[in-house]
N, C-alpha and C positions, 0 to 999 in steps of 0.2 A: 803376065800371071799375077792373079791375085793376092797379096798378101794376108797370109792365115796366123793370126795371133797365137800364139801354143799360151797354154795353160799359165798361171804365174807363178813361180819359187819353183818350176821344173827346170829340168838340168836343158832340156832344149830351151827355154824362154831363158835361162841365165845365159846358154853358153850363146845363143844371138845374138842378146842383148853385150856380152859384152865383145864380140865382134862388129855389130855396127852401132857402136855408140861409147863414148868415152870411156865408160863403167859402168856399172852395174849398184844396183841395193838389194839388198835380199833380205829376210828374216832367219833367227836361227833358233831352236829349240832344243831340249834336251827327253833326250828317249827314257823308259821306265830301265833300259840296260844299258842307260848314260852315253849311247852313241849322237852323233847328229845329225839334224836331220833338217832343210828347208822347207819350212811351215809357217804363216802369219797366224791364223786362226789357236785360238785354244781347243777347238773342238774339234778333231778331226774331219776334216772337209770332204765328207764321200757322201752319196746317196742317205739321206736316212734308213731306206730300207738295207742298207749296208750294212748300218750300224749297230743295227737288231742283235742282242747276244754279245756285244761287242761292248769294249769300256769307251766312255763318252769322250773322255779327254786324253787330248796327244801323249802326254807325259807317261799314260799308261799302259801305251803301247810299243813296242819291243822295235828296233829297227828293222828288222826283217818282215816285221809285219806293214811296214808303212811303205818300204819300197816296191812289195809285194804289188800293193796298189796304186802305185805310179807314184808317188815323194819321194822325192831326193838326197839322198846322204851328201853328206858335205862332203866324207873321206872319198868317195867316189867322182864327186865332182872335180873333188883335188887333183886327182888320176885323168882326167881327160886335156891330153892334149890340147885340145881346140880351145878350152877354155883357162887353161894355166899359159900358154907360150905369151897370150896379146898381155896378161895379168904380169908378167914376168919381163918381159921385153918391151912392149908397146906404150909403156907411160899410159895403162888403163890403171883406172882406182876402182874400188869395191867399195862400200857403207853394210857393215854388217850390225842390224841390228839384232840384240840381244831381245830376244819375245820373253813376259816376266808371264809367269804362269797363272793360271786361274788360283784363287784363294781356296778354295775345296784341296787344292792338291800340294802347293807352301800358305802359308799365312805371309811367310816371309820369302819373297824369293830369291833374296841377295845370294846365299850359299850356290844355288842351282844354277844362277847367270855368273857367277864365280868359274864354273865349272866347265860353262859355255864356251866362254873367255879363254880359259885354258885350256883347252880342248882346241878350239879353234884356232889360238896362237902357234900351237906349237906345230903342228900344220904348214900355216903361215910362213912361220920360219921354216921349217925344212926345205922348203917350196923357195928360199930366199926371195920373197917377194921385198921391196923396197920398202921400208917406214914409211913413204911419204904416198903409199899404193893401199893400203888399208885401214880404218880407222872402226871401231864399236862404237855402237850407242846406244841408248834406250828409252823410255820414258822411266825412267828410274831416277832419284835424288841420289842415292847413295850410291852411286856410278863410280867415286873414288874408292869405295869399300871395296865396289865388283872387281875392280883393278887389280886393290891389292892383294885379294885373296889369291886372284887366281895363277898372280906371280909374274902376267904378261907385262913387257915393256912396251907393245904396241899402244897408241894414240887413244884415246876415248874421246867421248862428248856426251851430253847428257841430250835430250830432246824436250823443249821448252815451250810451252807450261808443259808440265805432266798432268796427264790424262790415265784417269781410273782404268781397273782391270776390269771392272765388273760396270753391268749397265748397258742400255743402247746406246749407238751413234749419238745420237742427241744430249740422252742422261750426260755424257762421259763431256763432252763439248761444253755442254754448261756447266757442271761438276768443273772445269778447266778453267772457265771464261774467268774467275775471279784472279789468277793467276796472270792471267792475259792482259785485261785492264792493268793492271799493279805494274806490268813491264813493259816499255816502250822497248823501238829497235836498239836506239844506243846505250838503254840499261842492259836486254838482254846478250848484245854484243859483249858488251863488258862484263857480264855473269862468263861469259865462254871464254874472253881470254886471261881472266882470273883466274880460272879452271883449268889451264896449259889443254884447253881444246885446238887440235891445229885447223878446225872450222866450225863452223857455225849451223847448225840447220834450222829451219825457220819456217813459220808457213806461211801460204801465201796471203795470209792475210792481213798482213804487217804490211801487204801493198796494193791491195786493191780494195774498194767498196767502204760502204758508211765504217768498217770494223776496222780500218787504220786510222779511223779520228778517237775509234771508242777506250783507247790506252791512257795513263798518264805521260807526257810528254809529247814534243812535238811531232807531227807524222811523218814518214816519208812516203816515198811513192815509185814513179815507173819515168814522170814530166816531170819538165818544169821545174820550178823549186824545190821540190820535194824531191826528185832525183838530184838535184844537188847538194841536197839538204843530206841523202841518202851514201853521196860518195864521200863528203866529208865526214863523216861520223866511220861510213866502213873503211876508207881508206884501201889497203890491199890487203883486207884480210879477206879469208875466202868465206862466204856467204851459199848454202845450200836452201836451195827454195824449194817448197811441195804444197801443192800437186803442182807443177809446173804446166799452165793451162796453155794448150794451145795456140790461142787470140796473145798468150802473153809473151810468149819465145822469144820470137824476137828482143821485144820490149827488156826482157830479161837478161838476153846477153848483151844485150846494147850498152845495158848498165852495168855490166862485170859480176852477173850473180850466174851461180849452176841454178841446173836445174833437173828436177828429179819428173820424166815421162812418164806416162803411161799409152804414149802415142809411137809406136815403135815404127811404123809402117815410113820408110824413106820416102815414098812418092805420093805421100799424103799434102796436097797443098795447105798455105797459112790462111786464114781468112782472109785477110788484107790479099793473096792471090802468088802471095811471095813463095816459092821453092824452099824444102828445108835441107838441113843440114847440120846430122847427127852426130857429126865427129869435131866443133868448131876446136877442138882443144888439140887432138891425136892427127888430125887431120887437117890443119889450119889452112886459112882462105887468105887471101889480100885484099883489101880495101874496095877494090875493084873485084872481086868475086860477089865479095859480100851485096855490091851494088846489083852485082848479072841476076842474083839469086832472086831480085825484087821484081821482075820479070820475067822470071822461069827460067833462067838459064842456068843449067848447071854446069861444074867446071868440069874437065876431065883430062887436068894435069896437074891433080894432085899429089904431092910426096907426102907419106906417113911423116907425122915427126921423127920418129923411131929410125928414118931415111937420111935424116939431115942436119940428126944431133945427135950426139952422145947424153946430153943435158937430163937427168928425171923432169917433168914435171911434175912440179906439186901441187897442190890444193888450191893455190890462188888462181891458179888459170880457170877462167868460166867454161865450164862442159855441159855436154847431157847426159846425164843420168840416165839408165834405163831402173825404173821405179818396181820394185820384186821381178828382174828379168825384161820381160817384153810390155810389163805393164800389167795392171791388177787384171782380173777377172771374175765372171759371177760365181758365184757360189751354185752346188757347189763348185770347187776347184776337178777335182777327179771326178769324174761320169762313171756309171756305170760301165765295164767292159762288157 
């Protein structure tokens, strides 16, 4: 049977995602009646003909009104078994990023991802999930602020360069690109653990194409030199990479980085022809799996880690991500019913 992608930041595409796959990243936002809600866009993602009579931006819509139309409350999400027991038990991790609102609706949006923060910690804790099972982040500079306002002790990171609220794909990329030049990997590394970040996230382009030479400093890479150049500088700090490209998987854990999918499907082969395998951290292989896997062969005596440790894992183990749940999707996100 075919593998069907569900939707991305829905409670089916998270609670999947974080059953066959290390963890999960999602986006979170804050409701016009301060509930929350998993949302990447600012603009409400339904049909335009939806939207007709209706306010344009998430923030100004009520929680009720979003689940109505298939988006998913976090507190809901909290409540589902399926998706709290592997988060609680299993040594799975979460990335929740903090979405900073369109400027029409804060000028400033530190107070509102404050909010976010504390909202979603305490959550968190109720749920005893493990410090080292959660972490925030955003493209926000003032990420120590969002912290402290909102009282949580849970982990943050900021997401590096920051990239504008406003503007296209494009605009926002080169709006960023001068930030990007100015920081090599081992300056940004060091921006993050200055910053008491228990990871790193990074994109992928600090490792592949002409755009890992275009920085000040020297490049690293996936080969060669430059992946040694790359382990020496990260050492065993944990390293999150996105979009975590297909062709690169492998390559990516070979070298001890996560990575964050959008490729959720298990029996989807690697270019190169290799077998994947979505759980290398919760679900670990030997030497000799890893080799079957280059050939198609899959294992089928595998023990959870969760089976044959007590131990958490933490951040530094390289996993896969599942990138908003099972992986982004077109817009919109919700269809018409």
């Amino acid at each position: 049977m075919a593998f069907i992608q569900p939707p991305e930041n829905t409670q089916s595409s998270l609670v999947t995602a974080m059953n066959t796959m290390d963890g999960v990243e999602f986006d979170l936002r804050l409701t016009a009646d301060e509930q929350l809600i998993v949302h990447h866009d600012d603009i409400v993602s339904i049909p335009k003909k939806d939207l007709e009579g209706r306010p344009k931006y998430l923030e100004e819509w009520d929680l009720d009104d979003l689940t109505e139309v298939g988006f998913c409350s976090f507190e809901k999400l909290m409540q589902d078994k399926e998706w709290l027991i592997p988060w609680q038990e299993q040594s799975k991790v979460a990335c929740l990023e903090i979405k900073r609102s369109n400027p029409k609706i804060d000028k400033d949006p530190t107070e509102r991802m404050s909010k976010v923060m504390k909202l979603a910690s305490q959550m968190i804790d109720e749920a005893e999930i493990h410090n080292e099972a959660a972490v925030f982040y955003a493209f926000h500079r003032p990420m120590d602020k969002v912290a402290k306002l909102s009282g949580s002790n849970r982990p943050w990171s900021r997401l590096l360069p920051v990239v504008p609220r406003t503007g296209s794909r494009k605009i926002k990329r080169a709006r960023a690109a001068p930030e990007f030049v100015r920081n090599s990997f081992s300056r940004l590394l060091n921006i993050q653990k200055n910053a008491g970040s228990p990871m790193m996230p990074c994109a992928m382009d600090y490792f592949e194409g002409i755009k890992k030479y275009i920085h000040f400093g020297l490049p690293v890479g996936l080969k060669g030199k430059k992946l040694s150049r790359l382990r020496r500088i990260k050492g065993d700090y944990p390293v999150y990479v996105w979009p975590g490209h297909i062709h690169k998987e492998r390559d990516l854990l070979d070298a001890g980085l996560s990575l964050l999918t959008d490729h959720p499907d298990p029996r989807e082969k690697l270019p190169c022809g290799s077998s994947r395998w979505l759980r290398p951290a919760t679900m670990p292989l030997t030497e000799q799996q890893w080799m079957d896997l280059k050939s198609g062969e899959l294992p089928d005596d595998v023990a959870p880690w969760h089976e044959i440790s007590d131990e958490q894992l933490g951040w530094n183990v390289p996993r896969i991500i599942g990138h908003r749940g099972c992986g982004k999707t077109p817009r919109p996100v919700i269809q018409s019913k």
